[in-house]
C-alpha positions as CSV (number, residue, x, y, z in Angstrom):
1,X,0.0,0.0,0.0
2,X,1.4,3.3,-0.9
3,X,2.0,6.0,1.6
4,X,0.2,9.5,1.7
5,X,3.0,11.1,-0.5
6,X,3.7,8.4,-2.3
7,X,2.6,8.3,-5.8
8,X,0.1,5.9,-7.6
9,X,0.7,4.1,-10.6
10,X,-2.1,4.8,-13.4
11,X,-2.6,2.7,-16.5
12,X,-5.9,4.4,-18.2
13,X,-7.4,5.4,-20.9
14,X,-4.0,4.7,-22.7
15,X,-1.8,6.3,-20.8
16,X,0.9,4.9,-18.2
17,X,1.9,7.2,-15.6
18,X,4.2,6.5,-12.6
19,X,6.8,7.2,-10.7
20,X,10.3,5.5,-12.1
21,X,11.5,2.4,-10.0
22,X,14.5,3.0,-7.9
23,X,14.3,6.8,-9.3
24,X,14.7,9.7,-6.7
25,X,11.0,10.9,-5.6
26,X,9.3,13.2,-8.0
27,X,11.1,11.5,-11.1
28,X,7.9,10.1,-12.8
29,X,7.6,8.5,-16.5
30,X,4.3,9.2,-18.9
31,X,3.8,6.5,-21.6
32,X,1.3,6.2,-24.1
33,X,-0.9,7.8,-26.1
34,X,-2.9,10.5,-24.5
35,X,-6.6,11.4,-26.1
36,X,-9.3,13.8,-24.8
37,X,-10.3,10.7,-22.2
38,X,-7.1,10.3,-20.8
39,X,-7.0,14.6,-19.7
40,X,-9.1,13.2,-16.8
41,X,-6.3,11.1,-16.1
42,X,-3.3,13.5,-16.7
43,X,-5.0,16.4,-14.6
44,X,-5.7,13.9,-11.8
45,X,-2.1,12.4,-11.5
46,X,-0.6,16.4,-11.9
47,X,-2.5,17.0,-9.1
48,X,-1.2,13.8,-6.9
49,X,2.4,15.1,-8.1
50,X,2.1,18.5,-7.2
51,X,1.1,17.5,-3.7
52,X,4.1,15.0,-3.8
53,X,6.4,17.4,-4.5
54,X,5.1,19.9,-2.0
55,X,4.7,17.6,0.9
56,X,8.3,16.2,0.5
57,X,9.8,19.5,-0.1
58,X,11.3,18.5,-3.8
59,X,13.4,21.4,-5.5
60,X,12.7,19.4,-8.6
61,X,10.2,16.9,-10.4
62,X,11.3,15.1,-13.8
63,X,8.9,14.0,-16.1
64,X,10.4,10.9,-18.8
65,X,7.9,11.5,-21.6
66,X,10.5,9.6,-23.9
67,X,7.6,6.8,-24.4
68,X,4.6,9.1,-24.8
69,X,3.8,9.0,-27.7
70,X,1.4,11.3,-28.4
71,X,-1.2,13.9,-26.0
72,X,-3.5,16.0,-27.8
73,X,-4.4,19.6,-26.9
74,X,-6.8,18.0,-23.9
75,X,-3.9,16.4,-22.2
76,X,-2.1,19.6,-23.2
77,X,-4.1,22.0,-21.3
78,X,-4.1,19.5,-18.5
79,X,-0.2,20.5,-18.5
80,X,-0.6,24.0,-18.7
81,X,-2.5,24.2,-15.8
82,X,-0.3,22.4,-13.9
83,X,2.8,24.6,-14.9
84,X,0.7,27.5,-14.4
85,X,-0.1,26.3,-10.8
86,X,3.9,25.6,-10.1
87,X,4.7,29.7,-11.9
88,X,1.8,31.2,-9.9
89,X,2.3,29.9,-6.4
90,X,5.8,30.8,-5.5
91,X,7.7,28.4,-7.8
92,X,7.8,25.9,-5.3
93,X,9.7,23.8,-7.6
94,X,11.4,23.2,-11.0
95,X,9.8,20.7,-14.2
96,X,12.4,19.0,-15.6
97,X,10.7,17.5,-19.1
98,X,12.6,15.6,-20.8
99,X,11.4,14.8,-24.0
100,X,12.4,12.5,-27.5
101,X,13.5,14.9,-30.0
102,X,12.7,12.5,-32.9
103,X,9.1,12.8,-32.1
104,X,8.0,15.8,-33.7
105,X,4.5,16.4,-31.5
106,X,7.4,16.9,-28.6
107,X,9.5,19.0,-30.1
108,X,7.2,21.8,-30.7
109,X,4.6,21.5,-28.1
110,X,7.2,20.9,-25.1
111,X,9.0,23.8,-26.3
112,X,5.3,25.5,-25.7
113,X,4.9,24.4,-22.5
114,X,8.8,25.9,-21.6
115,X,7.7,29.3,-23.1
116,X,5.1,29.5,-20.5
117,X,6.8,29.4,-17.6
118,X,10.7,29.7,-18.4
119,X,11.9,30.4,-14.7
120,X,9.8,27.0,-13.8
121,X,10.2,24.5,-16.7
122,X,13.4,22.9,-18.3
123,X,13.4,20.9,-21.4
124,X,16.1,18.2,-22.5
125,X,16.3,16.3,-25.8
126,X,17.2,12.5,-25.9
127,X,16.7,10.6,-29.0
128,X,15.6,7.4,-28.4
């Protein structure tokens, strides 16, 4: 059973979220494919994460999206408001995306989601 700031795994409506095994806390992977169901999903596990990292003090979370392979704007807005949430209440940590460069989807709307918040989110390429 997981503890109150521990985070849940979630495997629906196509996408996998969780945090990486053996990872330091607030490094979490998405995976899948991400369509207007699954912005339910997202916002509900952004939420869970943002209380993780506030409860446990993290100066950073880290978000493996190498093996998501695709959100649409749903999923999308999900994000924003999450970033806008971290920009607007006192930065009370950093994003770290880090994102597959040969996906095209990633490279321009993660570069988006940097542009919103520049102080707050940092983006790094791997190829996969």
């Amino acid at each position: 059973m997981s503890g109150a700031t521990d985070l849940a795994y979630v495997e629906e409506e196509g996408l996998t979220l969780g945090q990486v095994p053996g990872a330091a806390a607030g490094r979490v992977r998405f995976a899948g494919t991400g369509e207007a169901e699954g912005a339910a999903v997202l916002d509900r596990f952004l939420a869970a994460l943002h209380q993780h990292a506030v409860t446990r003090e993290l100066p950073e979370v880290v978000l493996e999206l190498w093996e998501l392979e695709f959100i649409n704007s749903s999923c999308l807005k999900a994000m924003v408001a999450w970033i806008y949430k971290v920009d607007t209440e006192g930065r009370p940590y950093k994003i770290r995306l880090l994102r597959d460069a040969s996906l095209h989807w990633q490279r321009t709307s993660i570069a988006t989601l940097q542009r919103l918040a520049p102080e707050v989110v940092i983006v790094e390429d791997r190829a996969r």
